[in-house]
C-alpha positions as protocol buffer text, in pm:
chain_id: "A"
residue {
  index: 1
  type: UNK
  ca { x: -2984 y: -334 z: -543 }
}
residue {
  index: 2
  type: UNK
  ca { x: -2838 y: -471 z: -875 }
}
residue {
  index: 3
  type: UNK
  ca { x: -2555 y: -184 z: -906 }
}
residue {
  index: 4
  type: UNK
  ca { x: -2484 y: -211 z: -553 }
}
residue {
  index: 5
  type: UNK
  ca { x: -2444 y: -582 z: -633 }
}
residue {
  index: 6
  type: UNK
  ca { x: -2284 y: -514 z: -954 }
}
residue {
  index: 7
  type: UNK
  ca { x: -1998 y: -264 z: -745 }
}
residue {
  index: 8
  type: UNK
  ca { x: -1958 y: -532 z: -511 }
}
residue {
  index: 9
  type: UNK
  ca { x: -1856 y: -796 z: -762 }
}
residue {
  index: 10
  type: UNK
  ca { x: -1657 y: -555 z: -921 }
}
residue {
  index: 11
  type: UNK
  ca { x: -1430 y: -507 z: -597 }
}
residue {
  index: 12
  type: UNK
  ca { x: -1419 y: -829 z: -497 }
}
residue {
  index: 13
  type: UNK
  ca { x: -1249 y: -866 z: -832 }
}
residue {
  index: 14
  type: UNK
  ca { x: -1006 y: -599 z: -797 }
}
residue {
  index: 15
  type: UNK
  ca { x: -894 y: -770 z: -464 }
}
residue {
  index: 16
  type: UNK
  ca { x: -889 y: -1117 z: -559 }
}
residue {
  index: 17
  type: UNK
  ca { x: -615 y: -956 z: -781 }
}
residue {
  index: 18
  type: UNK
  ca { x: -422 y: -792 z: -488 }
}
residue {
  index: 19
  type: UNK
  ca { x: -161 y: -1011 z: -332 }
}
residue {
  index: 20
  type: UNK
  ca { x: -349 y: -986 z: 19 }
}
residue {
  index: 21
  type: UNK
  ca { x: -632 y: -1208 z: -93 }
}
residue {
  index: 22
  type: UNK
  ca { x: -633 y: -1472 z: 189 }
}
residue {
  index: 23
  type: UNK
  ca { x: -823 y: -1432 z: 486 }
}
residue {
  index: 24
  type: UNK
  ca { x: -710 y: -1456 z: 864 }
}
residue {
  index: 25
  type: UNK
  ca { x: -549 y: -1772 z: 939 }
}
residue {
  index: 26
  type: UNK
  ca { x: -646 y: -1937 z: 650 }
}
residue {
  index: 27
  type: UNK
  ca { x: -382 y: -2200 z: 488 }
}
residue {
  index: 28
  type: UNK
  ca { x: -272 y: -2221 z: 107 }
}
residue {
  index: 29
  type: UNK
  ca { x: -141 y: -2531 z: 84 }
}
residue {
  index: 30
  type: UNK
  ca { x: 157 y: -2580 z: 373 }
}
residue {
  index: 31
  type: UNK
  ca { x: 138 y: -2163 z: 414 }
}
residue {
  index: 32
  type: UNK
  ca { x: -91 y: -2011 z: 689 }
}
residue {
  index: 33
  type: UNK
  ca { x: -175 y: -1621 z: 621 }
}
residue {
  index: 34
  type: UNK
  ca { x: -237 y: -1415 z: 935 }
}
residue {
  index: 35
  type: UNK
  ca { x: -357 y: -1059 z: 938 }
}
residue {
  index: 36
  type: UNK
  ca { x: -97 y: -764 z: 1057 }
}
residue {
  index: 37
  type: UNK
  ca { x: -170 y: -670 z: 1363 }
}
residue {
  index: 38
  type: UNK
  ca { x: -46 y: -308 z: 1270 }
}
residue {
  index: 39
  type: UNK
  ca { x: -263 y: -250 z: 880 }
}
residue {
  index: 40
  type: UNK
  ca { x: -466 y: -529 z: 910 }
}
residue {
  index: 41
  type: UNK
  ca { x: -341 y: -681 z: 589 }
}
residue {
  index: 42
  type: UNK
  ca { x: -272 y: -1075 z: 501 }
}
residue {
  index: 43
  type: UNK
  ca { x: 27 y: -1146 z: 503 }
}
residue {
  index: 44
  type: UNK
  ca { x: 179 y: -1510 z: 567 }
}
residue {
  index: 45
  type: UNK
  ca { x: 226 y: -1579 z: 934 }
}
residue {
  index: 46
  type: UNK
  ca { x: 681 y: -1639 z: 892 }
}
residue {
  index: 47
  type: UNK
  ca { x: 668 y: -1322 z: 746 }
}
residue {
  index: 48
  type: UNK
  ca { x: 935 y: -1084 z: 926 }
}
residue {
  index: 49
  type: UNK
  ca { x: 772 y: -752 z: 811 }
}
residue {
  index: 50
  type: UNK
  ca { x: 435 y: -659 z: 694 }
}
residue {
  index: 51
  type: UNK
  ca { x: 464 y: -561 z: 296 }
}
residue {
  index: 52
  type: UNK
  ca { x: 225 y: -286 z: 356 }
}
residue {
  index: 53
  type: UNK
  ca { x: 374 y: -122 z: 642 }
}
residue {
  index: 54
  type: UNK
  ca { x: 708 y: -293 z: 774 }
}
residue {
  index: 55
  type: UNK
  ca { x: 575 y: -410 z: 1113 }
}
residue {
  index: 56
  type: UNK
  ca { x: 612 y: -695 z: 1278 }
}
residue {
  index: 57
  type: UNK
  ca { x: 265 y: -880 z: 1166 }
}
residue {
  index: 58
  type: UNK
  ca { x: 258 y: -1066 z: 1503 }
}
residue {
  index: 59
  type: UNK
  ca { x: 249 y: -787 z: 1714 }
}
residue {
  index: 60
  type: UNK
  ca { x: 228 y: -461 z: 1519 }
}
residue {
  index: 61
  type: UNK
  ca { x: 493 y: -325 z: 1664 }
}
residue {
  index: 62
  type: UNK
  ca { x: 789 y: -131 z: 1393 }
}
residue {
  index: 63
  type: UNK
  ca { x: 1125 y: -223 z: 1519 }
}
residue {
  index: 64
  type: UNK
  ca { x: 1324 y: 94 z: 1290 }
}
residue {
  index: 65
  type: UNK
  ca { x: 1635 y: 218 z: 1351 }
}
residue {
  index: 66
  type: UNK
  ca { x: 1731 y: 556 z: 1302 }
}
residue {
  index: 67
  type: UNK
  ca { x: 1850 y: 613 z: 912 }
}
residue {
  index: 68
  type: UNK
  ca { x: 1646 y: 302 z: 812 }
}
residue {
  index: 69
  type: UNK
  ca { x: 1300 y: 375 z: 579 }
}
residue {
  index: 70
  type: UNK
  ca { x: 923 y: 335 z: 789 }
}
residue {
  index: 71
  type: UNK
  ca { x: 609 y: 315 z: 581 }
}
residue {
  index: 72
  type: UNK
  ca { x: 395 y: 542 z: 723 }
}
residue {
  index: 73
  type: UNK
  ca { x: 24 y: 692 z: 606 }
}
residue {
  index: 74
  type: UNK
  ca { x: 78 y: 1065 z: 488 }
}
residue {
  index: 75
  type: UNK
  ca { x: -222 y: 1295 z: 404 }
}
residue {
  index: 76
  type: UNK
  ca { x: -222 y: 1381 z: 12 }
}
residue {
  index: 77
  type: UNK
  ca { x: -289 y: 1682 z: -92 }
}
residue {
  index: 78
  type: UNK
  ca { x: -536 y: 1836 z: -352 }
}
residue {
  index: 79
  type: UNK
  ca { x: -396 y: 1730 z: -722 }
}
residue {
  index: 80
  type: UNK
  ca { x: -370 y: 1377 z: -625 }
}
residue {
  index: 81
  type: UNK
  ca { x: -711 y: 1358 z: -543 }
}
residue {
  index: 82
  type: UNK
  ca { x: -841 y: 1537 z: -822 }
}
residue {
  index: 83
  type: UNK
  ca { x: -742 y: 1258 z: -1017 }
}
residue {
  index: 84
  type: UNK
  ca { x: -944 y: 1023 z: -794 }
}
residue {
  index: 85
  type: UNK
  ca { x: -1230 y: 1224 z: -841 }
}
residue {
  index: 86
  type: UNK
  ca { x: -1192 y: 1244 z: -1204 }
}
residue {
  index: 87
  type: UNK
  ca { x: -1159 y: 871 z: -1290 }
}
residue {
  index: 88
  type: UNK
  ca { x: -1464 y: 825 z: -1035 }
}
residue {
  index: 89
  type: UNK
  ca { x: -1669 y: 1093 z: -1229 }
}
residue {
  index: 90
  type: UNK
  ca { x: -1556 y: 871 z: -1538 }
}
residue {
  index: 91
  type: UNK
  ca { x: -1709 y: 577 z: -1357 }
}
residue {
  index: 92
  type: UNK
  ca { x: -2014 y: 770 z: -1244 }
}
residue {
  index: 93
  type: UNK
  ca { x: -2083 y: 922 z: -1593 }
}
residue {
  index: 94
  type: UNK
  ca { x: -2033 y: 607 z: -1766 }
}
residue {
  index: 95
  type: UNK
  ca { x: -2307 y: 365 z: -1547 }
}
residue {
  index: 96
  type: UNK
  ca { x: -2514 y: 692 z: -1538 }
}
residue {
  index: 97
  type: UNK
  ca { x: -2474 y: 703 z: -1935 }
}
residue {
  index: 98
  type: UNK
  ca { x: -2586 y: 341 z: -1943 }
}
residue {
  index: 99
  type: UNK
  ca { x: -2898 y: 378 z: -1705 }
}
residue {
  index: 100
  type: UNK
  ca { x: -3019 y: 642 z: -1937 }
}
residue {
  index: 101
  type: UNK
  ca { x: -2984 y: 494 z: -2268 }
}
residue {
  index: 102
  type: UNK
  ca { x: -3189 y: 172 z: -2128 }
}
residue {
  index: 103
  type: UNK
  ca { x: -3428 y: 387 z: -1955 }
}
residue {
  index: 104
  type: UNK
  ca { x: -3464 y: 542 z: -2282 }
}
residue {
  index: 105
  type: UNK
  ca { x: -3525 y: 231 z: -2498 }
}
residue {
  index: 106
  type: UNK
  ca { x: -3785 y: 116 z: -2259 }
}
residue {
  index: 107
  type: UNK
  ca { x: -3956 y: 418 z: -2279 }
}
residue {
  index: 108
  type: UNK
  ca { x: -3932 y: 403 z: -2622 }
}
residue {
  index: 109
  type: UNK
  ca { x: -4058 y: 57 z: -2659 }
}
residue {
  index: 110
  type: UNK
  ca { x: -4353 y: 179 z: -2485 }
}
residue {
  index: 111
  type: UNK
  ca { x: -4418 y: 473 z: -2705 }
}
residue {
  index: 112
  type: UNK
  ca { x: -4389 y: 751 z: -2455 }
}
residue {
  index: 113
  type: UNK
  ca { x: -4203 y: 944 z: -2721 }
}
residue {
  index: 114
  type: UNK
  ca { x: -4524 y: 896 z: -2971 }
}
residue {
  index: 115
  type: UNK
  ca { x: -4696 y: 1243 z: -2935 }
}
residue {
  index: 116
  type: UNK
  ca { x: -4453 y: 1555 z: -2995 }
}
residue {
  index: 117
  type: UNK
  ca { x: -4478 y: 1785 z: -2674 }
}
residue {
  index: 118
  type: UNK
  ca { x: -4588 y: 1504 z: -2411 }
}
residue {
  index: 119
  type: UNK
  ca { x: -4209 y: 1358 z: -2358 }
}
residue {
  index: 120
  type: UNK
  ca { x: -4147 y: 1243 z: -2052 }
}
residue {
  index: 121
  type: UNK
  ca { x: -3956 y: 1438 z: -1786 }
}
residue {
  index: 122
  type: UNK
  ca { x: -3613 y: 1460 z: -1754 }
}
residue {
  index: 123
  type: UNK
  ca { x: -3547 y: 1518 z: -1388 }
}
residue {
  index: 124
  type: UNK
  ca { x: -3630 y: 1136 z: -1226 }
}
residue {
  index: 125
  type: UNK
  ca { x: -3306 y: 1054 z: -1419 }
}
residue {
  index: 126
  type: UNK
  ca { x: -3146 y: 1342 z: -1283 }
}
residue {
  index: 127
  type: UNK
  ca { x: -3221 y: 1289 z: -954 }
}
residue {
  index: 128
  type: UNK
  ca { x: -3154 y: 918 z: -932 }
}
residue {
  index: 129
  type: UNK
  ca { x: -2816 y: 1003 z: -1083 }
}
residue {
  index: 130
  type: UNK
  ca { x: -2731 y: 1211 z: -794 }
}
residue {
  index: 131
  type: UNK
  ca { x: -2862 y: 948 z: -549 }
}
residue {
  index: 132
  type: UNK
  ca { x: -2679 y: 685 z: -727 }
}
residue {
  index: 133
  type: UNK
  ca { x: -2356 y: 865 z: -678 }
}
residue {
  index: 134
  type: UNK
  ca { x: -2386 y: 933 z: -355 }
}
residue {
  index: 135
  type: UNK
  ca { x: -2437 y: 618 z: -301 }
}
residue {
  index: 136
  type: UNK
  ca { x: -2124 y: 439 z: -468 }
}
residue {
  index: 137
  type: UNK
  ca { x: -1891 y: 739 z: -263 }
}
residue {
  index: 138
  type: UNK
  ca { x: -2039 y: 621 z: 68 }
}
residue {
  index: 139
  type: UNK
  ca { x: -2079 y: 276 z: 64 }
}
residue {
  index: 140
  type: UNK
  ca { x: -1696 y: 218 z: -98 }
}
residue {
  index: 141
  type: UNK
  ca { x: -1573 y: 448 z: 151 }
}
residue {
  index: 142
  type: UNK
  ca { x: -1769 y: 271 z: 438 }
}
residue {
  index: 143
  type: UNK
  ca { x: -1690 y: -69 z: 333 }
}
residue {
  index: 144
  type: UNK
  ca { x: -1346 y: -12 z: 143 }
}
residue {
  index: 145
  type: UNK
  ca { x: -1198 y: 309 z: 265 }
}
residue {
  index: 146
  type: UNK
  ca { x: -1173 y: 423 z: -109 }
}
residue {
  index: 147
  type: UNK
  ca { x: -1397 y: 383 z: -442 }
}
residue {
  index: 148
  type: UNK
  ca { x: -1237 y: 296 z: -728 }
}
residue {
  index: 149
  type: UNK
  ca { x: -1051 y: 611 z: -789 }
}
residue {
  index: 150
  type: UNK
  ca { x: -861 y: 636 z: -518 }
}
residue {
  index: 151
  type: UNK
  ca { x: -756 y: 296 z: -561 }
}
residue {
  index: 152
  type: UNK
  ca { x: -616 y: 375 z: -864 }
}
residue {
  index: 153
  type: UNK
  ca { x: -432 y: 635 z: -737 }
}
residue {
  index: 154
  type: UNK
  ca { x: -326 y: 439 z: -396 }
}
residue {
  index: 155
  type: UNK
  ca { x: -524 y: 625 z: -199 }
}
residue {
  index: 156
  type: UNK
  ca { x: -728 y: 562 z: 122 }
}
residue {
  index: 157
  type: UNK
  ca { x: -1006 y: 733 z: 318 }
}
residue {
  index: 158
  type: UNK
  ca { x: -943 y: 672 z: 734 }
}
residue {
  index: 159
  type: UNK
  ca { x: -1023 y: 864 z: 1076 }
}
residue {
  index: 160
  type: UNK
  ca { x: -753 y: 1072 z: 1220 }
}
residue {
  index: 161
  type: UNK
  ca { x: -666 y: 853 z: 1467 }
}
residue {
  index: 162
  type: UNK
  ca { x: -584 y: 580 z: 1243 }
}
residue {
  index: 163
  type: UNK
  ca { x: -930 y: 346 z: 1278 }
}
residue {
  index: 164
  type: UNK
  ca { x: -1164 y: 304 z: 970 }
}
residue {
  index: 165
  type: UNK
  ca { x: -1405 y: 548 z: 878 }
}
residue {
  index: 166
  type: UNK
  ca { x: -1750 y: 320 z: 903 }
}
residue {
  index: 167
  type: UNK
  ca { x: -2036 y: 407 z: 723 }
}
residue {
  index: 168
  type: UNK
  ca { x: -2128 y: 731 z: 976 }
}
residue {
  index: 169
  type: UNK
  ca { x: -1834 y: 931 z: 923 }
}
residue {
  index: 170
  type: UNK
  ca { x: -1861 y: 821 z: 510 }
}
residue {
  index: 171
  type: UNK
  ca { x: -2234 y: 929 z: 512 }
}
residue {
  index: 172
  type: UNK
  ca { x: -2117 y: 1267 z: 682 }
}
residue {
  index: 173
  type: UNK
  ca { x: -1815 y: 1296 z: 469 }
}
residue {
  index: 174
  type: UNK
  ca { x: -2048 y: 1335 z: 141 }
}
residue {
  index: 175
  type: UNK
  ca { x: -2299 y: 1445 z: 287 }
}
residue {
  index: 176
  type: UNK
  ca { x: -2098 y: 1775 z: 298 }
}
residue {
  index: 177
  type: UNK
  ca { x: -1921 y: 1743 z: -57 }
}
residue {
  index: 178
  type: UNK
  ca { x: -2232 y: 1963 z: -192 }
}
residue {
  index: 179
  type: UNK
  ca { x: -2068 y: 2233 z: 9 }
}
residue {
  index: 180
  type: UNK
  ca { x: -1693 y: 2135 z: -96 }
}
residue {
  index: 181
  type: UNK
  ca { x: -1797 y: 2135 z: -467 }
}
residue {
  index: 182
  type: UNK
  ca { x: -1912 y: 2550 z: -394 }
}
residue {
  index: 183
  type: UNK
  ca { x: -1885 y: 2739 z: -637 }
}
residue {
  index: 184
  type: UNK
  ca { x: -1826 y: 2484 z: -924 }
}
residue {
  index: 185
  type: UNK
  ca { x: -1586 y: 2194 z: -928 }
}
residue {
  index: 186
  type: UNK
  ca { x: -1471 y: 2152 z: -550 }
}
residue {
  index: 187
  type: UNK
  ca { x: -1293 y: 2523 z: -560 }
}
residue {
  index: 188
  type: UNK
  ca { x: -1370 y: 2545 z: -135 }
}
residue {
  index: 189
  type: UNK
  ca { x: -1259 y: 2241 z: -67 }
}
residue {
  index: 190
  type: UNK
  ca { x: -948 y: 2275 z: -262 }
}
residue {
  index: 191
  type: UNK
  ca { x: -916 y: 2597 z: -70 }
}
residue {
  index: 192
  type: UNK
  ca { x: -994 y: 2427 z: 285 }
}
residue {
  index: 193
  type: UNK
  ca { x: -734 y: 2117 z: 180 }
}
residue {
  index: 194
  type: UNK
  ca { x: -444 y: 2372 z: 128 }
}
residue {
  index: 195
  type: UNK
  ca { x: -559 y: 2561 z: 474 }
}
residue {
  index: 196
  type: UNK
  ca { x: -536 y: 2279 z: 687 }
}
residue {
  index: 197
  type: UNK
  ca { x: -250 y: 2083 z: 816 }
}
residue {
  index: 198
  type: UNK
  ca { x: -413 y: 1768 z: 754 }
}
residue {
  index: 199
  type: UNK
  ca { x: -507 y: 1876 z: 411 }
}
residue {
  index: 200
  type: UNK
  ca { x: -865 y: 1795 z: 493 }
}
residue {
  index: 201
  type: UNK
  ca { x: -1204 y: 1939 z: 318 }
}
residue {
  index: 202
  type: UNK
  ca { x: -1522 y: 2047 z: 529 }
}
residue {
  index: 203
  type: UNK
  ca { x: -1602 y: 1684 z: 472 }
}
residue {
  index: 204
  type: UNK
  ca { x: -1301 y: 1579 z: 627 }
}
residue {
  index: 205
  type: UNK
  ca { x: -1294 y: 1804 z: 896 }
}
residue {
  index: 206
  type: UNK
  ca { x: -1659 y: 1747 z: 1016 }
}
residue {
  index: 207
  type: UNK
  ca { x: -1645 y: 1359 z: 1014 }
}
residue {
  index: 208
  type: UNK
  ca { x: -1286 y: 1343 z: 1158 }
}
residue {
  index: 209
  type: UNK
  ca { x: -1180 y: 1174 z: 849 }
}
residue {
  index: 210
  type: UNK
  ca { x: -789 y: 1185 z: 634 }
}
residue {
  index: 211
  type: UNK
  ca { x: -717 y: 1105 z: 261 }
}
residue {
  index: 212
  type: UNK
  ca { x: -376 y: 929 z: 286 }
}
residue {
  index: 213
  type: UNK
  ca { x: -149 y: 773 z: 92 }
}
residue {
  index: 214
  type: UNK
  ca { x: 134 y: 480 z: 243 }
}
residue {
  index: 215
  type: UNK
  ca { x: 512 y: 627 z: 153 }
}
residue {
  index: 216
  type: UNK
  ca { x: 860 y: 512 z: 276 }
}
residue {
  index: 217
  type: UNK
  ca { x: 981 y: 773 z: 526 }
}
residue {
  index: 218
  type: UNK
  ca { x: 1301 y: 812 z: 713 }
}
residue {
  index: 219
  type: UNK
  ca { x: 1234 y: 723 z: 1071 }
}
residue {
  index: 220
  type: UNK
  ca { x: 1409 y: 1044 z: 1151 }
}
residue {
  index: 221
  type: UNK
  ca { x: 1164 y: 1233 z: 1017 }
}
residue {
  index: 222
  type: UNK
  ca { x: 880 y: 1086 z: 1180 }
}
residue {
  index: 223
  type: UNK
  ca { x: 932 y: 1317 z: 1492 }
}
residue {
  index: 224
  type: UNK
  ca { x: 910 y: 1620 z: 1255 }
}
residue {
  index: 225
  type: UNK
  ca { x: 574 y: 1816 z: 1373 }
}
residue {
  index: 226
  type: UNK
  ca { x: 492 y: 1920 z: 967 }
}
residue {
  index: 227
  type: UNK
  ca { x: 476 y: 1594 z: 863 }
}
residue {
  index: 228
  type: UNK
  ca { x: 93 y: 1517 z: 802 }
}
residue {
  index: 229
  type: UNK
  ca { x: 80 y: 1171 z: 957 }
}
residue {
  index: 230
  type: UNK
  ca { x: -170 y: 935 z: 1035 }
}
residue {
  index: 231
  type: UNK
  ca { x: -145 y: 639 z: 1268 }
}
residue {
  index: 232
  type: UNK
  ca { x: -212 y: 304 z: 1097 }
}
residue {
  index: 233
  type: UNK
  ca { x: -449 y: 207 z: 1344 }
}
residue {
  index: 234
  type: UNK
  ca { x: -592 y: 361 z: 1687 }
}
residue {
  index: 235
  type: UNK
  ca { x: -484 y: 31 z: 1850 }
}
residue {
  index: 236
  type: UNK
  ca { x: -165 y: -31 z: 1768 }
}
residue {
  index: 237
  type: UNK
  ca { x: -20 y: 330 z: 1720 }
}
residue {
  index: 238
  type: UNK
  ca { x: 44 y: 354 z: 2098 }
}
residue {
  index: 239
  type: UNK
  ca { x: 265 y: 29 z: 2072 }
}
residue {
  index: 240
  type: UNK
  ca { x: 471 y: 196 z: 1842 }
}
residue {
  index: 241
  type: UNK
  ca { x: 881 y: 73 z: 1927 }
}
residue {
  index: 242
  type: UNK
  ca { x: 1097 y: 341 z: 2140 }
}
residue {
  index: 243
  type: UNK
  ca { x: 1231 y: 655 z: 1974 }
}
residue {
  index: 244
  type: UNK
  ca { x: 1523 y: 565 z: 1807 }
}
residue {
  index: 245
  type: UNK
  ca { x: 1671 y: 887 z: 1947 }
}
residue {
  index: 246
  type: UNK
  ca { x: 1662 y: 695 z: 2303 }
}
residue {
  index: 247
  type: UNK
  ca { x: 1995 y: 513 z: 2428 }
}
């Protein structure tokens, strides 16, 4: 439980940084934060716009006219998130690096590495390694919606229709990344991102699941079919305001 505990702490402290650090109707001082009934984030409750995606916070509701800019969730493609990956592999390596040296020194201590030929195995490392990582994927993705690479790299892991993923469609979405990383290095589900509109990997297409990014888009592009959207939430992206191409 300790790195669990110890990732934990770690992302509280990344969003105790964030400027949406207050929870739902809670007061600083004389200002009361409320959360956006659109993203979800904090935002204070005289607030005009949500900062994270330009709604009204009261009722979720974006109020655009046509040649003004919308903040809307697109699906990224496959470079983008190979820098995610990377800086989470970085992360990975380096508490897996750590784990071994200690293991190491306590085996050492105990003089397992005495007689030459009777050295302990290498492969309980190897496999707690691999569980460990799965691990920190899913449970940031089914708590978060990202690990700390796609933070980084503004990046967020949601359903299609919008809602969060929850910790079934995370488990399901690496469960399956053995078969995106086939035959070395995620080269199917590089291939998979670039077939699919959605730019979704088998992981992503089995668990329903979108890697998206928030961007400033013209509202008149927002009827354009080729534009890989994704709802902010499954609630509120019915209540979206009236085509601005209506009278």
């Amino acid at each position: 439980m300790a790195p669990v505990a110890l990732l934990s702490e770690s992302y509280r402290l990344l969003e105790s940084i964030a400027p949406n650090d207050c929870r739902h109707g809670e007061e600083n001082g004389s200002v009361k934060f409320i959360d956006c009934a659109r993203c979800g984030r904090h935002v204070t409750s005289e607030a005009p716009r949500c900062p994270e995606c330009g709604a009204d916070p009261r009722s979720g509701i974006a109020t655009f006219k046509r040649g003004e800019m919308d903040r809307v969730r697109i699906c990224q493609g496959v470079w983008i998130r190979c820098l995610a990956i990377f800086i989470d592999f970085v992360v990975v390596g380096a508490v897996t690096l750590l784990a071994s040296l200690l293991v190491y020194l306590v085996l050492l201590g105990r003089g397992a590495f005495a007689e030459v030929g009777k050295e302990p195995s290498s492969w309980p490392l190897w496999v707690a390694a691999f569980i460990g990582a799965f691990i920190y994927f899913w449970w940031c993705e089914a708590v978060w919606g990202r690990t700390l690479g796609k933070r980084l790299c503004d990046l967020r892991v949601v359903r299609r229709d919008g809602a969060k993923l929850g910790t079934g469609g995370a488990f399901v979405r690496n469960l399956l990344r053995i078969v995106d990383w086939l035959p070395f290095f995620y080269v199917l589900g590089a291939a998979v991102i670039w077939a699919t509109p959605s730019s979704q990997r088998i992981g992503d297409v089995a668990a329903r699941s979108a890697v998206v990014r928030t961007k400033l888009v013209s509202v008149s592009r927002l009827d354009d079919a080729a534009l890989p959207v994704v709802p902010w939430s499954a609630l509120t992206s019915s209540r979206r305001a009236p085509s601005p191409r209506q009278p």
